[in-house]
Wavefront OBJ file of the C-alpha trace (Angstrom):
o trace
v -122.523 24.146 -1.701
v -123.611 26.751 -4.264
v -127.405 27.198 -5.026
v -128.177 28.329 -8.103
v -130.403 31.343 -9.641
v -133.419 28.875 -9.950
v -135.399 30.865 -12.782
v -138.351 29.353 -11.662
v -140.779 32.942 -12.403
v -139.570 35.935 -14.402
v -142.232 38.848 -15.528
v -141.153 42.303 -17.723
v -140.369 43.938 -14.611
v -139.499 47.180 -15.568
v -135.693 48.316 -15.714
v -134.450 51.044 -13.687
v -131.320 52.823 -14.693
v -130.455 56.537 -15.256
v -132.107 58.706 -16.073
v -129.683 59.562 -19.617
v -129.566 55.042 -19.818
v -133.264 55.239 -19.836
v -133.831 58.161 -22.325
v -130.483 56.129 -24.738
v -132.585 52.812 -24.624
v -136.098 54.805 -26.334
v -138.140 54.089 -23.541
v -138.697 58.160 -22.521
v -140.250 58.599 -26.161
v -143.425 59.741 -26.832
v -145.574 57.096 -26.132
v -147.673 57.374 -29.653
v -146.436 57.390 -32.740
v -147.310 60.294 -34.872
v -146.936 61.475 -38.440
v -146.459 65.255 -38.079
v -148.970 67.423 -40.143
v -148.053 69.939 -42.121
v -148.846 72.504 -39.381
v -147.007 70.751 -37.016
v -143.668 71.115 -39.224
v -144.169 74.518 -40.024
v -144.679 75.233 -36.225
v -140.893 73.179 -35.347
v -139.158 75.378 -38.562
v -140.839 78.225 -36.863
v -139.554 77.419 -33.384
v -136.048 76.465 -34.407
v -135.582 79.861 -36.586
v -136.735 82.010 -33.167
v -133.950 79.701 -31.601
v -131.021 80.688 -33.866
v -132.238 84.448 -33.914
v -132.189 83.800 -29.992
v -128.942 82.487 -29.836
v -127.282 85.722 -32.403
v -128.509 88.373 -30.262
v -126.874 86.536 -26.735
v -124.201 85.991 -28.815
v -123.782 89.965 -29.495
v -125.355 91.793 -26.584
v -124.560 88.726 -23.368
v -126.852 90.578 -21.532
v -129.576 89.823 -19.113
v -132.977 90.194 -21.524
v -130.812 88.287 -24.116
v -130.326 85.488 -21.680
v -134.182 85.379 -20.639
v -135.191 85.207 -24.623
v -132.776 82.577 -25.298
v -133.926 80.409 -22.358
v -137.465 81.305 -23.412
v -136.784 79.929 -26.947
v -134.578 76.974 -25.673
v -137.323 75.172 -23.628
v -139.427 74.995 -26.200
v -137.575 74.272 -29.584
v -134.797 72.381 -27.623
v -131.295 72.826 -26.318
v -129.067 69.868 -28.213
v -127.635 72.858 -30.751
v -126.952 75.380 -28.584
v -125.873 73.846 -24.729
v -122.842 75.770 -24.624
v -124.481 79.059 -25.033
v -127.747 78.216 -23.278
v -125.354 77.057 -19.915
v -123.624 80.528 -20.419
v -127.040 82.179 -20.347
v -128.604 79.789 -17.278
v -125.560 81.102 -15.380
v -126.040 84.762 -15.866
v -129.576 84.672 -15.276
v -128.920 82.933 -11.822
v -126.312 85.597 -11.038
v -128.263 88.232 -11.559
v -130.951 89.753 -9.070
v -133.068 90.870 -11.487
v -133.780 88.192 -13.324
v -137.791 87.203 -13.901
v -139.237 84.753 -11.692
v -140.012 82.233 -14.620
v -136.206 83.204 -15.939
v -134.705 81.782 -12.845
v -136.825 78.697 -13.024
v -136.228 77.850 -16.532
v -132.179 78.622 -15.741
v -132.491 75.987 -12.712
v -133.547 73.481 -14.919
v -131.096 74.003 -17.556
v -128.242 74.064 -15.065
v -129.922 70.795 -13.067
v -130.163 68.887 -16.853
v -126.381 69.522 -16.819
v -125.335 69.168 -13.633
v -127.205 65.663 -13.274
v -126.174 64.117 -16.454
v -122.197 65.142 -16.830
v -121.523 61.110 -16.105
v -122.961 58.241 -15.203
v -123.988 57.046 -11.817
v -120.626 55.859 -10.025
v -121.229 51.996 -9.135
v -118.187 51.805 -6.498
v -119.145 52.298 -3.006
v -117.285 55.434 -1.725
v -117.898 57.475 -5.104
v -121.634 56.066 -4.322
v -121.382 57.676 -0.870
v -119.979 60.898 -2.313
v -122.563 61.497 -5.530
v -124.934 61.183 -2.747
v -123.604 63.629 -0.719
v -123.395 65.948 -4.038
v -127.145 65.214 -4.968
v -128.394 66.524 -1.352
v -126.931 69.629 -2.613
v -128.713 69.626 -5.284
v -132.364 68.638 -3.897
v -131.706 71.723 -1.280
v -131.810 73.652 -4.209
v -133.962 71.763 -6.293
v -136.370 70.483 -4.077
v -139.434 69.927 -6.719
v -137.954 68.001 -9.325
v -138.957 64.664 -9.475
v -136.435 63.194 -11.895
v -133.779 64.241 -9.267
v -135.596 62.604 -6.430
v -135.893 59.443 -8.552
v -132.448 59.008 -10.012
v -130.763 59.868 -6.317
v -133.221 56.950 -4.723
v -131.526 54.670 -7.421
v -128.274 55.564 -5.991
v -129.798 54.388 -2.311
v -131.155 51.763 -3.216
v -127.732 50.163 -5.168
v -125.984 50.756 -1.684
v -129.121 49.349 -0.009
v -129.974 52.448 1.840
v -133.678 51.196 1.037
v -135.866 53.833 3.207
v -133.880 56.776 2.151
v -134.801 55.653 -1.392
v -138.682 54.871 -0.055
v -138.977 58.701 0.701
v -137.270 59.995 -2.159
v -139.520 57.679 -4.470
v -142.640 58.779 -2.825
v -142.174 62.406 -2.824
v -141.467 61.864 -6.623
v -144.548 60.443 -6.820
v -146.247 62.928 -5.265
v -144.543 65.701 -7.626
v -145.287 63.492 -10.533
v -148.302 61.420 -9.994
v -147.856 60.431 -14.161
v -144.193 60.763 -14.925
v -143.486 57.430 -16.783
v -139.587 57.187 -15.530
v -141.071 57.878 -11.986
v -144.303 55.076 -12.276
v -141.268 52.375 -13.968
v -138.512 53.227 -11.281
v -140.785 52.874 -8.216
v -142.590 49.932 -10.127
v -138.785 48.256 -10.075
v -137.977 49.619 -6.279
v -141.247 47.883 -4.529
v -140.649 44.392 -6.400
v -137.107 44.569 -5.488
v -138.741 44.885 -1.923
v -141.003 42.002 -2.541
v -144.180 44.580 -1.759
v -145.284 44.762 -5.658
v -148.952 45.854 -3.886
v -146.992 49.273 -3.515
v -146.258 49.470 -7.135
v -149.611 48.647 -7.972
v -151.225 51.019 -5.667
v -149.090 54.105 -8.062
v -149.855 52.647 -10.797
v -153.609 52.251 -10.294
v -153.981 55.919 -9.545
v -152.318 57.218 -12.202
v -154.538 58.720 -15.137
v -151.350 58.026 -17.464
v -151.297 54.061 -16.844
v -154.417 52.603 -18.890
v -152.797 54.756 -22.279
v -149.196 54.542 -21.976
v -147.991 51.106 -23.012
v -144.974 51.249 -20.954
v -147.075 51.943 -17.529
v -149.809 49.252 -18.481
v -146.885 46.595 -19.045
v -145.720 47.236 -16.194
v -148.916 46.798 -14.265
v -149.418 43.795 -15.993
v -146.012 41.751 -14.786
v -146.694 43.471 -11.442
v -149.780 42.166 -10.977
v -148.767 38.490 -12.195
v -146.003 39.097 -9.504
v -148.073 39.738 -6.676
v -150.608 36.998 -8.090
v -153.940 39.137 -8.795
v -155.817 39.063 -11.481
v -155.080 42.208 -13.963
v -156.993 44.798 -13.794
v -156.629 46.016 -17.217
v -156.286 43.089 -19.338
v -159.027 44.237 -21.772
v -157.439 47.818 -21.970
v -153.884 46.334 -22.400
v -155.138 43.699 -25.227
v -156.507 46.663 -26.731
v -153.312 49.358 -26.705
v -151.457 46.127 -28.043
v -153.183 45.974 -31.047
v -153.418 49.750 -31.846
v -151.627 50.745 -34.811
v -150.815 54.170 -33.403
v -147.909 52.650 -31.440
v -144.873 51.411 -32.736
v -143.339 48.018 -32.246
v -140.946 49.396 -29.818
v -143.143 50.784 -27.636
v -145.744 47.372 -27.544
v -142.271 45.641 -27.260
v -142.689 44.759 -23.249
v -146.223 45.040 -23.170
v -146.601 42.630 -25.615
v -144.451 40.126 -23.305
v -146.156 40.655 -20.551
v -149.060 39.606 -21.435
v -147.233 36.643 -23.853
v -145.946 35.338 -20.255
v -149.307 35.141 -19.360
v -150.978 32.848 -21.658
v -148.036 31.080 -21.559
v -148.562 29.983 -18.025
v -152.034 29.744 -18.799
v -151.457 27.252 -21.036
v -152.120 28.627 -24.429
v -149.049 28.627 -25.847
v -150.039 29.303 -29.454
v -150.969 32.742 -28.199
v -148.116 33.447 -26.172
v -146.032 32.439 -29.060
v -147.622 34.918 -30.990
v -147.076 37.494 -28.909
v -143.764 37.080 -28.161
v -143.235 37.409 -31.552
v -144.556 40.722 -31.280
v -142.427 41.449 -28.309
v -139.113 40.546 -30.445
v -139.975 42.935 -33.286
v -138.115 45.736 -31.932
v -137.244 44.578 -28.537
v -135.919 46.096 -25.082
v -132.997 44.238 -23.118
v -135.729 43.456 -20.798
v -138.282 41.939 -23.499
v -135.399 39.989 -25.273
v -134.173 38.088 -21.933
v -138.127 37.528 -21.016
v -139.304 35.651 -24.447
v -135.441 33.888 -23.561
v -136.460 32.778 -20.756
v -139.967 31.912 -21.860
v -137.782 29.713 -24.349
v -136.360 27.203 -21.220
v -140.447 26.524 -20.662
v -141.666 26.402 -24.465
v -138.879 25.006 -26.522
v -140.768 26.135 -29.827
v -140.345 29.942 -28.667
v -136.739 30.659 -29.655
v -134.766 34.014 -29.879
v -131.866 34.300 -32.147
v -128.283 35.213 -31.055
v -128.472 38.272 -32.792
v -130.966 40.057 -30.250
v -129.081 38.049 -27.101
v -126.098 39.314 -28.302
v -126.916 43.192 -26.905
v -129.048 41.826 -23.911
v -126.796 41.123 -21.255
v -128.941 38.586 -19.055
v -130.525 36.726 -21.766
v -126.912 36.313 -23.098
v -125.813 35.188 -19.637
v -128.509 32.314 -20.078
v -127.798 31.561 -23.687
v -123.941 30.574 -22.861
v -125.049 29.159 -19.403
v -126.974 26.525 -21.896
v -123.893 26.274 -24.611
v -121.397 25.225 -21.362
v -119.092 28.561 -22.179
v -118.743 29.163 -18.769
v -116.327 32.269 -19.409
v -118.766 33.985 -21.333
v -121.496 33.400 -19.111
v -119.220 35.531 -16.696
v -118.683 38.211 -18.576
v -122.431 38.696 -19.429
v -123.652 38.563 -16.012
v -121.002 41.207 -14.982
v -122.535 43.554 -17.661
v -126.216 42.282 -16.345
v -125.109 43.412 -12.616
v -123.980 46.638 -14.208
v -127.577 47.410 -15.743
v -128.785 46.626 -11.810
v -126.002 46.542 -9.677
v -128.921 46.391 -6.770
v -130.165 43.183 -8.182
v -129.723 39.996 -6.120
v -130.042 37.766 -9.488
v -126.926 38.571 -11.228
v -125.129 38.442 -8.187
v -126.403 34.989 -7.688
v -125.704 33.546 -10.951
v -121.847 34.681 -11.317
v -121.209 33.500 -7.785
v -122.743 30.528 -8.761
v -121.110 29.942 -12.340
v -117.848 31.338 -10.638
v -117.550 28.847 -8.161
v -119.490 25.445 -9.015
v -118.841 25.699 -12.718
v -115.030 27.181 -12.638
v -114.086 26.481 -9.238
v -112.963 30.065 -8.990
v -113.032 31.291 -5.375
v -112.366 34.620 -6.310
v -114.955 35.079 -9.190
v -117.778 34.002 -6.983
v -116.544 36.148 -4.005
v -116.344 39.535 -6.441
v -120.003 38.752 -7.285
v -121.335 37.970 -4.252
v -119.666 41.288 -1.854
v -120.938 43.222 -4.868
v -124.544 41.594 -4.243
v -124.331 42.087 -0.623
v -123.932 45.218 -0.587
v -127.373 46.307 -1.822
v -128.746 43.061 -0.349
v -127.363 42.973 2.795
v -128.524 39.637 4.772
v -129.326 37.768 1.657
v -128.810 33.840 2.952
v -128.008 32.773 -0.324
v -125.040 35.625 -0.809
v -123.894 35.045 2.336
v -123.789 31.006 1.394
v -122.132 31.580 -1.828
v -119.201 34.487 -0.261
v -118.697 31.364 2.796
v -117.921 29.063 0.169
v -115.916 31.524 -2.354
v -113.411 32.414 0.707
v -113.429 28.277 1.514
v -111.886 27.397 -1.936
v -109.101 30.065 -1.479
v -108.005 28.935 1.818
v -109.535 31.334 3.637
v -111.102 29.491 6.035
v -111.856 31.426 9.172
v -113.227 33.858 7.107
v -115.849 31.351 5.341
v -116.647 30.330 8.921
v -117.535 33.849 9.882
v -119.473 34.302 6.887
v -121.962 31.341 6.952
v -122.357 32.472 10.572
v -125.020 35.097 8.864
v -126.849 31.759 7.303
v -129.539 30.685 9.616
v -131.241 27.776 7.489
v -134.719 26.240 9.051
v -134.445 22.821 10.101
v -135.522 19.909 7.544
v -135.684 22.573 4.577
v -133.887 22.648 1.087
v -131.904 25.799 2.899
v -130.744 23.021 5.101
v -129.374 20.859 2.633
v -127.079 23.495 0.841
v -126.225 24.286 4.772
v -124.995 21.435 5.592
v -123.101 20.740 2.442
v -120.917 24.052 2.972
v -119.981 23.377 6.711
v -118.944 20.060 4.711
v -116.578 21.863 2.248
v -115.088 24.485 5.103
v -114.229 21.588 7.365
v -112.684 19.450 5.025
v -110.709 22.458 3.605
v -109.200 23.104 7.201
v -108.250 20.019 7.474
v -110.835 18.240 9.560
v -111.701 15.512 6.432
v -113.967 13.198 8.353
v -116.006 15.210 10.115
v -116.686 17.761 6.786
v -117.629 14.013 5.195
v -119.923 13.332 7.840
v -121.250 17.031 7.503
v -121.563 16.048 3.569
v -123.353 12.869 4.194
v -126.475 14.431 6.409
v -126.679 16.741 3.258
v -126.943 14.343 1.162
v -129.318 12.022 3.486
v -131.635 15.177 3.901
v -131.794 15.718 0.134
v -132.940 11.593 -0.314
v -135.616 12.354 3.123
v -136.656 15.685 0.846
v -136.952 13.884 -2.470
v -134.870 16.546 -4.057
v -133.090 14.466 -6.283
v -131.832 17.746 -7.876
v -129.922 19.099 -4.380
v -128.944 15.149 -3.842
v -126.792 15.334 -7.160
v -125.236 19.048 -6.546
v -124.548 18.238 -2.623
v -122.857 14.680 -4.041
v -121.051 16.395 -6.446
v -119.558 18.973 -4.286
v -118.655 16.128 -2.097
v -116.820 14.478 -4.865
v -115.026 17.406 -5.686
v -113.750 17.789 -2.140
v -112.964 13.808 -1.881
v -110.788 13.830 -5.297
v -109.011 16.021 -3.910
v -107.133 13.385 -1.961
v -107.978 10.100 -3.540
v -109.761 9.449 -6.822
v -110.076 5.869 -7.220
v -113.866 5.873 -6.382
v -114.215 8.806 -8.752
v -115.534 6.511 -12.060
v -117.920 4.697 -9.808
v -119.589 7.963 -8.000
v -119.648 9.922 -11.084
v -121.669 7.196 -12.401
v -124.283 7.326 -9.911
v -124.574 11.179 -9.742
v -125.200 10.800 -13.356
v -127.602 7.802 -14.014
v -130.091 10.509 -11.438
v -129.239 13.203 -12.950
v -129.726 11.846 -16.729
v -133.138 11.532 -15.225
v -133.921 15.139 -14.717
v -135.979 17.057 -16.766
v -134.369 19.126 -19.219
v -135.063 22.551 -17.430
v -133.368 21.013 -14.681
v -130.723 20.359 -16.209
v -130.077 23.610 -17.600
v -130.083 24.657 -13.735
v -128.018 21.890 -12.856
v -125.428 21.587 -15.393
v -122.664 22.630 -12.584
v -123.248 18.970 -11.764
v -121.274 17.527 -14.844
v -118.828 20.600 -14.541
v -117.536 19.476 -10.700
v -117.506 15.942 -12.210
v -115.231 16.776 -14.658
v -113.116 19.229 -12.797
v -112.536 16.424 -10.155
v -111.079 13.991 -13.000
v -108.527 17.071 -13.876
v -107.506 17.397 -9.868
v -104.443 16.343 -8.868
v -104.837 14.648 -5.828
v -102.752 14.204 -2.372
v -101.250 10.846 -3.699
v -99.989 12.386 -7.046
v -98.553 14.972 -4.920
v -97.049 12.235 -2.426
v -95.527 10.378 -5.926
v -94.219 13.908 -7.658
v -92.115 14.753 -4.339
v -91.038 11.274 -4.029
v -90.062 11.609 -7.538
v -88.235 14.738 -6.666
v -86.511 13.453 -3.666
v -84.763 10.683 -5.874
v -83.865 12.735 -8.329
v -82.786 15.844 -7.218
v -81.541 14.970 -3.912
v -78.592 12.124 -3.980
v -76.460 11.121 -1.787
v -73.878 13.253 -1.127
v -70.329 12.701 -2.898
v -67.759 10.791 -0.438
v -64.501 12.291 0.670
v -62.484 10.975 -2.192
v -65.062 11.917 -4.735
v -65.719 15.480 -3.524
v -64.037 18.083 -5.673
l 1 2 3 4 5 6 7 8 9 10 11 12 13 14 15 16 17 18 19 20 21 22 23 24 25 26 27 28 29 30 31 32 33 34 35 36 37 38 39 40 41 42 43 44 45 46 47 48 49 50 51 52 53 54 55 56 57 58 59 60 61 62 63 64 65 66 67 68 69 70 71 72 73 74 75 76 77 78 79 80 81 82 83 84 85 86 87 88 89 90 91 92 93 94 95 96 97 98 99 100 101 102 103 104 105 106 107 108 109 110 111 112 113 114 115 116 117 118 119 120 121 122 123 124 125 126 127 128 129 130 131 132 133 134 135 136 137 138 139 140 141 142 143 144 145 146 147 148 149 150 151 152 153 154 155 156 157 158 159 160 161 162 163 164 165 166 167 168 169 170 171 172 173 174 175 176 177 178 179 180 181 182 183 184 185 186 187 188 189 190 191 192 193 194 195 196 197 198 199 200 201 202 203 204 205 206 207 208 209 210 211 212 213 214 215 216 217 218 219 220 221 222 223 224 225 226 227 228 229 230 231 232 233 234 235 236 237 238 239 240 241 242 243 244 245 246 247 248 249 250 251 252 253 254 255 256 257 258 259 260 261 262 263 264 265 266 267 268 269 270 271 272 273 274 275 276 277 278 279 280 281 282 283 284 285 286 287 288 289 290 291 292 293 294 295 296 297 298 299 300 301 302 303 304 305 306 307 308 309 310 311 312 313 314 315 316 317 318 319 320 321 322 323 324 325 326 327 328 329 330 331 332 333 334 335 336 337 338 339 340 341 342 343 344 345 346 347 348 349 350 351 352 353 354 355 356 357 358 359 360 361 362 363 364 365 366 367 368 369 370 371 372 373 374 375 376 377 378 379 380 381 382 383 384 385 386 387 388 389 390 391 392 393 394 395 396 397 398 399 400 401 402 403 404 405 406 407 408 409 410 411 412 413 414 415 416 417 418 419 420 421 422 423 424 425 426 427 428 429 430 431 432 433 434 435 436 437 438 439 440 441 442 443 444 445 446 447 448 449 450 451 452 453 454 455 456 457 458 459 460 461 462 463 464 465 466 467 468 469 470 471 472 473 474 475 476 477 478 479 480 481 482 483 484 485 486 487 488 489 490 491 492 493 494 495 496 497 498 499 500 501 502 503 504 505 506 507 508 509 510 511 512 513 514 515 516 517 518 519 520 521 522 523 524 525 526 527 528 529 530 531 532 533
């Protein structure tokens, strides 16, 4: 049996991507919004006209002073114009051993910005292992830069190399006590741990977190994570209703706090400030006020924001039945966080109790595992993604990682996938008998929710053979189910799916009638003597 993602608590949890994803999605900007003075424009013009002058005389002489001016102007008036001829002059400046001190520093970082961000972090395992390999190269020669020490713990921590990343994330911390893209990846790392006191201990010491919006919103869901009170509610309330910041940057600030009041109980504030939040929203802030909308159905978000917000999307079409497109969403959700254990949970769980699609779930859940490796509930979900294909020694090997505690929900969902393996190699009594303890220990743990999913498994696996009881147990799975409450539904609606996916089966006995069927039409007797040609 497949549990589900059961969405129970969600918080603004910080993303953490690339370093390039992060700076695309706005959320490296300045954290105040200013209107530039006049003497602040005339100082850019300023800048910018040193930078083409800059670039004219490389351009003519290509030698070594040239180089050092250009890189001088570069880092200050910016290199988006010019990268060609700023790389040309980073490498000359490195080559030569008698460049200045500061030259070679400011021609490291040039050549690091490009050498980092040519592509995208690789997501498949062995080109994982490899950009690895390449970015211990790099922190040899770069061994102070703390957006290189960030970005390669990502890359650990998506192959769930988890204390190599622990290192990496502290020395960044160490080299950048304020860094925002530092403070929001480690925020993300320790949660992912389950040690959000970690996060919280960074974030408290940093001088950056009571003024940035960013850093105090994610102090805020941190702290409702690890359940303590928040420490800078007052500071937070305040920063959200500053008019120097823009909408975008209040975005998941302002949900943070919205979830909140909303489990407080006052949900004519939280629907305020979700409100807020959806102005100008993140990913992140659109799929929190989403799921803030399965709690409070009069917070709603429109299609038009869940549309570019992969997990929030997922959800939506989870809730329309499109099981398809609930696929495809969570495959784009696992590629925001392939180390995530939540996507990976969902699409095994959409893949194989709404689609019956062996092969789906299985893709999602090895993907899960490996950044998660022991996760019981992966492991569950890959056993029963190799049972429906057949592949039955192979499930059996697989749930041997599950090691459920006796008289416990985990028990239940145990129970009811040694069921489905044994019936699927063959054994059909004793995977029913396997089936009904599920299903008695769901009744003894008033779960009526696990007592419908177990029973509908368990019909699937019956119809399978013989449908005539079908009607009559689809009936009863569905006059406790109708009784659910509507969240639970939403969590629950691969209940209805099996159901109906078990009227579609063809059973043994159809089988039985079509090669009967075949037999007497295909196969006659053969011709006598006198009629053979």
């Amino acid at each position: 049996m497949i549990p589900s993602d059961d969405d129970i608590k969600r918080q603004v949890i910080p993303r953490w991507r690339t370093i390039r994803a992060t700076t695309e999605a706005g959320e490296l900007g300045s954290s105040e919004r200013q209107t530039p003075s006049e003497a602040l424009t005339a100082l850019s013009s300023r800048l910018v006209q040193e930078l083409h002058l800059r670039v004219r005389e490389w351009r003519e002489e290509k030698d070594l002073a040239a180089a050092e001016e250009l890189l001088a102007a570069a880092i200050v008036a910016g290199d988006d114009e010019f990268k060609a001829e700023i790389a040309a002059a980073s490498q000359l400046v490195l080559a030569d051993p008698a460049s200045l001190p500061g030259s070679i520093e400011l021609a490291r970082s040039f050549a690091q910005d490009a050498a980092v961000a040519e592509e995208p972090l690789p997501t498949e395992t062995k080109k994982m292992y490899s950009e690895i390999a390449r970015r211990k190269r790099l922190l040899r020669v770069y061994p102070r830069d703390p957006l290189l020490f960030t970005e390669t713990a990502l890359l650990y921590t998506n192959l769930g190399l988890n204390n190599s990343a622990k290192q990496l994330l502290r020395a960044a911390a160490a080299l950048a006590p304020n860094n925002r893209y530092v403070l929001r990846s480690l925020t993300r790392f320790w949660v992912h741990q389950a040690e959000p006191d970690r996060a919280l201990h960074f974030l408290s010491r940093s001088a950056a977190t009571k003024y940035d919006p960013w850093l105090l919103a994610a102090q805020v869901a941190t702290e409702d994570v690890a359940q303590k009170k928040s420490i800078n509610w007052r500071e937070a309330k305040r920063v959200l209703d500053d008019d120097r910041f823009s909408d975008f940057e209040l975005t998941e600030l302002a949900a943070a706090l919205a979830t909140l009041q909303l489990q407080a109980g006052s949900h004519k504030l939280a629907r305020k400030m979700f409100r807020k939040s959806l102005a100008k929203p993140t990913e992140n802030s659109v799929a929190q006020v989403q799921w803030a909308s399965r709690r409070d159905p009069t917070i709603s978000v429109s299609h038009d924001l869940t549309a570019n917000a992969s997990e929030a999307l997922a959800w939506e079409q989870l809730s329309a039945h499109q099981w398809n497109e609930v696929i495809g969403a969570t495959r784009r959700w696992q590629e925001i966080e392939p180390f995530s254990v939540r996507p990976a949970v969902m699409g095994s769980f959409v893949g194989v109790g709404h689609l019956g699609d062996g092969r789906v779930g299985e893709q999602f859940a090895r993907r899960g595992l490996v950044a998660n490796k022991g996760s019981q509930v992966l492991h569950n979900n890959l056993a029963v993604s190799l049972a429906l294909q057949g592949r039955v020694p192979e499930a059996r090997v697989e749930l041997e990682n599950v090691k459920p505690a006796p008289g416990t929900n985990e028990e239940i969902v145990n129970l009811a996938t040694r069921g489905l393996i044994e019936m699927r190699a063959g054994d059909v009594a004793g995977g029913a008998d396997l089936y009904r303890r599920s299903i008695e220990l769901a009744v003894t743990l008033r779960s009526a929710a696990l007592w419908c999913r177990a029973y509908a498994h368990f019909a699937v696996e019956v119809a399978r053979f013989d449908k005539s009881a079908l009607p009559e147990v689809t009936t009863a799975i569905m006059k406790v189910y109708d009784k659910l409450p509507d969240q639970a539904k939403l969590i629950l609606n691969d209940v209805p799916a099996m159901l109906e996916r078990a009227a579609r089966l063809q059973t043994v006995a159809d089988v039985l009638v079509s090669l009967e069927n075949f037999r007497e039409r295909f196969i006659p007797t053969y011709p006598s003597d006198g009629e053979a040609q």
